[in-house]
VEXDREN-2710 file (C-alpha; in Angstrom, 1 decimal):
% VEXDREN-2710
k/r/px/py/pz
1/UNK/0.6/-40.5/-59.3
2/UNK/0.2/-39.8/-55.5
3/UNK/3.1/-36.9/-55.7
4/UNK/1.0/-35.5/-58.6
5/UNK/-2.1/-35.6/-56.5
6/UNK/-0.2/-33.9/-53.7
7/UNK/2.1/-31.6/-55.7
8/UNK/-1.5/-30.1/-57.5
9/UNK/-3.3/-30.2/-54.1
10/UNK/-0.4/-27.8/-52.7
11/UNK/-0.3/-25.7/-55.7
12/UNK/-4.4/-25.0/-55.4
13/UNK/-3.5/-24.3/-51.8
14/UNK/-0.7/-22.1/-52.8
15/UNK/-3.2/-20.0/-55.4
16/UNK/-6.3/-20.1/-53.0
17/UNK/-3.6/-18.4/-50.0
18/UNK/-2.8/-16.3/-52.9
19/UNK/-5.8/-15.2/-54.1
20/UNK/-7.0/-13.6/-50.9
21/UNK/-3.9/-12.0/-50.1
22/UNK/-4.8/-10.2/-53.5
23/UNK/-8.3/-9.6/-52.8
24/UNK/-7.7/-8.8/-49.0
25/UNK/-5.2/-6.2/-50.5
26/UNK/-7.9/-4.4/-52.5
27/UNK/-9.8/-4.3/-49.3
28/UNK/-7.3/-2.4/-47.1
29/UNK/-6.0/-0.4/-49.6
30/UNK/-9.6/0.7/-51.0
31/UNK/-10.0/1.6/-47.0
32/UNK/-6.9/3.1/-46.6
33/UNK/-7.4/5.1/-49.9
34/UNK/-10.9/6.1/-47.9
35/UNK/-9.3/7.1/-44.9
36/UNK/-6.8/9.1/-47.1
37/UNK/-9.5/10.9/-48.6
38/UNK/-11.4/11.9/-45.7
39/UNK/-8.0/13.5/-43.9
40/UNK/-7.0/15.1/-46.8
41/UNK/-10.5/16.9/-46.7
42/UNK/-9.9/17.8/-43.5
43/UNK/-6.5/18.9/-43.8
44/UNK/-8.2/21.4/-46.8
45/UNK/-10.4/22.6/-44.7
46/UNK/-8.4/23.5/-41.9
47/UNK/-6.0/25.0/-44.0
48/UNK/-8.8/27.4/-45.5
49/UNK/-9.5/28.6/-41.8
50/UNK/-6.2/29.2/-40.8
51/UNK/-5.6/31.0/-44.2
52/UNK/-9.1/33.0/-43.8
53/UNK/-7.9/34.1/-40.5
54/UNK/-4.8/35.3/-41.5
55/UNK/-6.3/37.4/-43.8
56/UNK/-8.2/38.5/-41.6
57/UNK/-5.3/39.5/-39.2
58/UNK/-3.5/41.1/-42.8
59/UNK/-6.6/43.2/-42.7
60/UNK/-7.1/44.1/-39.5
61/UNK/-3.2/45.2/-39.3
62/UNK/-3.7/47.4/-42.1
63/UNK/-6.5/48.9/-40.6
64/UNK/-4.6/49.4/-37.3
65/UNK/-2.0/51.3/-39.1
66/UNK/-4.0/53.5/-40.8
67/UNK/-5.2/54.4/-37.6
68/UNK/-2.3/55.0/-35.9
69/UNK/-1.5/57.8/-39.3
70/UNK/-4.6/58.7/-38.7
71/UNK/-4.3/59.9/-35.2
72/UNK/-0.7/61.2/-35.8
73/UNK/-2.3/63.4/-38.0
74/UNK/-4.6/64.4/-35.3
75/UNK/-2.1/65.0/-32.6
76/UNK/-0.2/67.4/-35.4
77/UNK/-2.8/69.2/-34.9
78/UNK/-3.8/69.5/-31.4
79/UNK/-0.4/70.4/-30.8
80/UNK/-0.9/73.3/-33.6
81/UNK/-4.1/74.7/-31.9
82/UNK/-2.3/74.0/-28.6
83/UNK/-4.1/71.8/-26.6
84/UNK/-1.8/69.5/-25.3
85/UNK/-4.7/67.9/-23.2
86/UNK/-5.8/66.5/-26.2
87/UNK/-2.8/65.2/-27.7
88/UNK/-1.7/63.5/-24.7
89/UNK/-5.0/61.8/-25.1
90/UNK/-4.3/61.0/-28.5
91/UNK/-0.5/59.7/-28.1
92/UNK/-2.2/57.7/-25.5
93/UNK/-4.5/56.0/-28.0
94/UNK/-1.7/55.7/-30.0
95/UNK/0.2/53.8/-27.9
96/UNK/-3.1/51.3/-27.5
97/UNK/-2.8/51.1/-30.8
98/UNK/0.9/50.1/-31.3
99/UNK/0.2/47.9/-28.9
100/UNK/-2.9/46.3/-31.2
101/UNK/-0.8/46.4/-34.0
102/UNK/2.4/44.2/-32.4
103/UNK/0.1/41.9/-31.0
104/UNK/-1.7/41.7/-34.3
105/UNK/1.5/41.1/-36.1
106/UNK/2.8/38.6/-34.1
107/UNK/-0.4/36.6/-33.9
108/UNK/-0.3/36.9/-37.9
109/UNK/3.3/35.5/-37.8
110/UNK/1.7/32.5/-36.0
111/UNK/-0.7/32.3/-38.2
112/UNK/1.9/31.8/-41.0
113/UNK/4.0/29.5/-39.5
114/UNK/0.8/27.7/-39.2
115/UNK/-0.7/27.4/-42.6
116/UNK/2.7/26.4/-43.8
117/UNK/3.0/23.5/-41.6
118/UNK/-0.7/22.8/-42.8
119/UNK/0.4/23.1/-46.3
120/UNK/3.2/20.6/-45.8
121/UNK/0.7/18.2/-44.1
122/UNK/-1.7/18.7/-46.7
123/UNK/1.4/17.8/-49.4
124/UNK/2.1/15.0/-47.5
125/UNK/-1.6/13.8/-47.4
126/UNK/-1.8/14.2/-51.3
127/UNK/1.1/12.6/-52.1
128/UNK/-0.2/9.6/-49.4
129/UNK/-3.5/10.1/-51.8
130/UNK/-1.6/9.4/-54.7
131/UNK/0.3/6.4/-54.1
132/UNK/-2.8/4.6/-52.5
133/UNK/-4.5/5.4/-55.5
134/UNK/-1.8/4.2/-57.3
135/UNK/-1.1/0.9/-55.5
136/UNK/-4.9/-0.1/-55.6
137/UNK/-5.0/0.3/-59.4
138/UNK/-1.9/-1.8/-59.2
139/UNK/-3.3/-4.6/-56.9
140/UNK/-6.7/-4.5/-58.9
141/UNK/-5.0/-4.8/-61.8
142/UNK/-3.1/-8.1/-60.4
143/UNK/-5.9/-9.5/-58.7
144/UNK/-8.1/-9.4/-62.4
145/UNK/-4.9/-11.1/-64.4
146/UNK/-4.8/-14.3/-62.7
147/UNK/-8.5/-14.6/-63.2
148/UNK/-8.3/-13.8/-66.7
149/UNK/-5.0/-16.1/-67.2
150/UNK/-6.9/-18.4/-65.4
151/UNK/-10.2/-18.6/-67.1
152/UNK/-8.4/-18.7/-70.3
153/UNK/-6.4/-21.7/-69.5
154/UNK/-9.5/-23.3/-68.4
155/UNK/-11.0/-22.8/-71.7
156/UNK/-7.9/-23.7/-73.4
157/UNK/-7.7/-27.0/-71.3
158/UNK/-11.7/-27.5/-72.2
159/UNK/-11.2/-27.0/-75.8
160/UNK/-8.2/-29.5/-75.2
161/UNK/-10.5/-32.4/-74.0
162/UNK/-12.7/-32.0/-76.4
163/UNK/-10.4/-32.5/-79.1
164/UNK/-9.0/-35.4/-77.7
165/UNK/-11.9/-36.8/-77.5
END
């Protein structure tokens, strides 16, 4: 009788030490799933500035090389009406303006590289999102079971008694 006593002492120890592993899992998980949240909001919003000013750059490049057709036009014609003081100040703006326009480029170049690595970390912090998601639904769903298993039995065991009686 005294193993019994012990053997069912140890196994309420056993599903106590249990238990809050379980629940303690919901806890981390549901703050894990939290802290998921909030940097994948982040990572969205930086993604949308980095995209906006790239865009922006796109634009501004275009606008730059209009320009630049712009003023070849215009040296055309200086050169037709011959005043070459005029179209050496134009090639001169031109050349400010190639000079816009590479820079422009390659900063829009490092913008892409940029919002691609954002993408990526954004994907990453989705998929993160997912499976957190995922494994607290899981551990809910466990930690309700044994409670549900457990109640049951009890009533079972109850009903049991009663009979006997």
């Amino acid at each position: 009788m005294f193993r019994t006593v012990t053997t069912l002492f140890r196994a309420g120890v056993a599903e106590a030490d249990e238990d809050l592993n379980d629940r303690m899992a919901s806890t981390l998980l549901a703050q894990h799933l939290r802290d998921a949240k909030a940097e994948l909001a982040r990572h969205r919003a930086g993604l949308a500035t980095l995209m906006a000013r790239e865009a922006k750059q796109a634009r501004l490049e275009e606008a730059l090389a209009e320009k630049l057709t712009r003023r070849e036009t215009e040296v055309e014609t200086a050169l037709a009406a011959s005043d070459e003081a005029l179209a050496t100040a134009i090639a001169e703006d031109m050349l400010r303006v190639e000079d816009e326009i590479r820079t422009t480029t390659e900063e829009r170049t490092r913008l892409t590289s940029e919002v691609a690595k954002a993408r990526a970390a954004q994907d990453a912090t989705e998929q993160t999102f997912r499976q957190l998601s995922d494994q607290l639904r899981i551990a809910r769903t466990r930690s309700a079971s044994p409670r549900t298993i457990q109640t049951t039995s009890l009533k079972q065991a109850e009903a049991a008694a009663e009979r006997l009686k």
